[in-house]
KOLPA-816059 format. One line per 4 residues: their letters; for each residue y, z, x of C-alpha. Coordinates in steps of 0.001 Angstrom, whole numbers, plus 500000, padded with zeros to 6 digits. Layout:
N
a) Y,Z,X | ...;
END
This chain:
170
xxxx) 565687,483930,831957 | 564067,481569,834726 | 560305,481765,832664 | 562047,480748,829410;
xxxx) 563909,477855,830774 | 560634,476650,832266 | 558578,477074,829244 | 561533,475793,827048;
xxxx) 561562,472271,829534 | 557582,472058,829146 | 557716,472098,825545 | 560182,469819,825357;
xxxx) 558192,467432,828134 | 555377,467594,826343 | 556860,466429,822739 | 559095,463580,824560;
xxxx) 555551,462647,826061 | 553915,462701,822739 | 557191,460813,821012 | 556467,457786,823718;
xxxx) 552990,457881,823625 | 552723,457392,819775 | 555928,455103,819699 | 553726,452829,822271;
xxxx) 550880,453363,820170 | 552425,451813,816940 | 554233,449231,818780 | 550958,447763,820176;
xxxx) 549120,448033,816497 | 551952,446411,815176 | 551765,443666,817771 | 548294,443396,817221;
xxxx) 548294,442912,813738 | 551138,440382,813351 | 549612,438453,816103 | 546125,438455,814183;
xxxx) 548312,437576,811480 | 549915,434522,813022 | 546664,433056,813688 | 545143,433497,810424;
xxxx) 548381,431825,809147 | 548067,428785,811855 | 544592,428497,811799 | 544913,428254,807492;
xxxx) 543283,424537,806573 | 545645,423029,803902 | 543397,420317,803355 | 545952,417792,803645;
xxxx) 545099,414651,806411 | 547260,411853,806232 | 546863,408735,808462 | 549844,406219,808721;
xxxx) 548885,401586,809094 | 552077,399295,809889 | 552146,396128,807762 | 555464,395198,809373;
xxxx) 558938,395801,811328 | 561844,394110,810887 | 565186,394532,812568 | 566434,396959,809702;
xxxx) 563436,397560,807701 | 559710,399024,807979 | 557095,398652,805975 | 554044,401355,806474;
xxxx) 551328,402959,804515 | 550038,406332,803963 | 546805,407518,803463 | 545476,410309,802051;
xxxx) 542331,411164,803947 | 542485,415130,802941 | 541495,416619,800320 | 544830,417329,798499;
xxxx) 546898,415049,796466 | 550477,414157,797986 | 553196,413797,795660 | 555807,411667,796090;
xxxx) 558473,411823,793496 | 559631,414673,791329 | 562799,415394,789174 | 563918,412169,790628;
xxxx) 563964,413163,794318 | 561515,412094,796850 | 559108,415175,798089 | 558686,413780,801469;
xxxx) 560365,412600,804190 | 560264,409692,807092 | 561840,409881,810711 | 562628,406763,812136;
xxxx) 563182,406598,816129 | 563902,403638,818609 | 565523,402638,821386 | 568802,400328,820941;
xxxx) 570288,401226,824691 | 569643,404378,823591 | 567645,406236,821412 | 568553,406507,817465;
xxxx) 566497,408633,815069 | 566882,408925,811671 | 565397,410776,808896 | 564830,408846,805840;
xxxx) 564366,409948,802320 | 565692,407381,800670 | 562555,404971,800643 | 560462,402823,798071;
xxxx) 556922,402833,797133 | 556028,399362,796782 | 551827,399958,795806 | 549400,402515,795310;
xxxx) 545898,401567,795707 | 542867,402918,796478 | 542266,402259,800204 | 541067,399213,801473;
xxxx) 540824,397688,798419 | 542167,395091,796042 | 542658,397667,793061 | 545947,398819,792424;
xxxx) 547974,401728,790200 | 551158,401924,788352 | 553724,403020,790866 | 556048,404158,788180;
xxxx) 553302,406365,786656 | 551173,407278,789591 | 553816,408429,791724 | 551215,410424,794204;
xxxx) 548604,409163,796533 | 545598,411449,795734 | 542267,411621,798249 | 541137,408084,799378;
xxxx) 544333,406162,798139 | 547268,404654,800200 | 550731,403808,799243 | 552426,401245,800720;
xxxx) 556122,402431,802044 | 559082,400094,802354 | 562501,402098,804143 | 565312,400420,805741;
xxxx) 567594,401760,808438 | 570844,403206,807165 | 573838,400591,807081 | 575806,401778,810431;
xxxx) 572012,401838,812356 | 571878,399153,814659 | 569251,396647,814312 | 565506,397603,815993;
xxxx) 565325,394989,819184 | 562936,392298,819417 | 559646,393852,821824 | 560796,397502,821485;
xxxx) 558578,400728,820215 | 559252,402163,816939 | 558788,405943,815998 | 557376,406248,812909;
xxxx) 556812,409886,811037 | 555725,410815,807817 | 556103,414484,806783 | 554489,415479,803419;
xxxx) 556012,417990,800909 | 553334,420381,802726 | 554336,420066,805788 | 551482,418108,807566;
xxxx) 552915,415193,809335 | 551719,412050,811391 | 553151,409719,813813 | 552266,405786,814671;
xxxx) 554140,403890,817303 | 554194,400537,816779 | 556908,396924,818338 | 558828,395103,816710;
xx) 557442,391576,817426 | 559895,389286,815523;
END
């Protein structure tokens, strides 16, 4: 009886061994693979660059513009709800943020020049134009002091965003 118990506890070693080995085994391919998979998917190029300008900042109001310098178009209204949003941040004694998606596209126009579009038919901003953005702060928001940085953040429908800091002089 001693032989079989001995032979019966090596076979059973030995598959245990070979159950670990190929559970290890598939773990680390699986690893692999959804790491290779997490570049691909971070490394993607949407084609979408978008630069932000200040024209001005008020103590309740901000007035930016975005420009497409990608190669997609960025949409801005659809079904009558804006496709992107704007984060707002500054320091009042503390700091408030606030995102914004209730905001109104004053011009479209090709960038850096004179010549303008519809807004209420070109409601996008396609490669090489800018659209001038006015928001203001939600009612309750205290006002943005005089000399203080403003946050500003633009995130498009795909999910590219950019940041400027600018001060609100006066």
């Amino acid at each position: 009886m001693g032989f079989s118990v001995a032979a019966a506890s090596a076979v059973i070693l030995i598959g245990l061994i070979t159950f670990v080995s190929v559970a290890a085994a598939s773990l680390l391919y699986s690893l692999n693979q959804l790491t290779l998979l997490l570049n691909k998917s971070v490394k993607q190029d949407t084609g979408v660059q978008i630069e932000l300008q200040i024209v001005s900042i008020n103590a309740s109001s901000i007035e930016f513009y975005v420009r497409n310098t990608g190669s997609k178009t960025i949409f801005f209204k659809n079904q009558g709800f804006n496709w992107n949003s704007v984060v707002v941040a500054y320091r009042n004694n503390s700091w408030f943020s606030y995102l914004i998606e209730d905001y109104v596209i004053s011009e479209v126009r090709v960038q850096n020049t004179n010549l303008t579009f519809n807004v209420a038919a070109h409601t996008y901003v396609n490669p090489g134009e800018e659209a001038k953005i006015m928001l203001s702060l939600p009612s309750d928001a205290p006002l943005i002091p005089i000399n203080e940085t403003v946050i500003i953040v633009f995130i498009s429908h795909y999910g590219v965003s950019t940041m400027i800091e600018g001060v609100r002089t006066g």
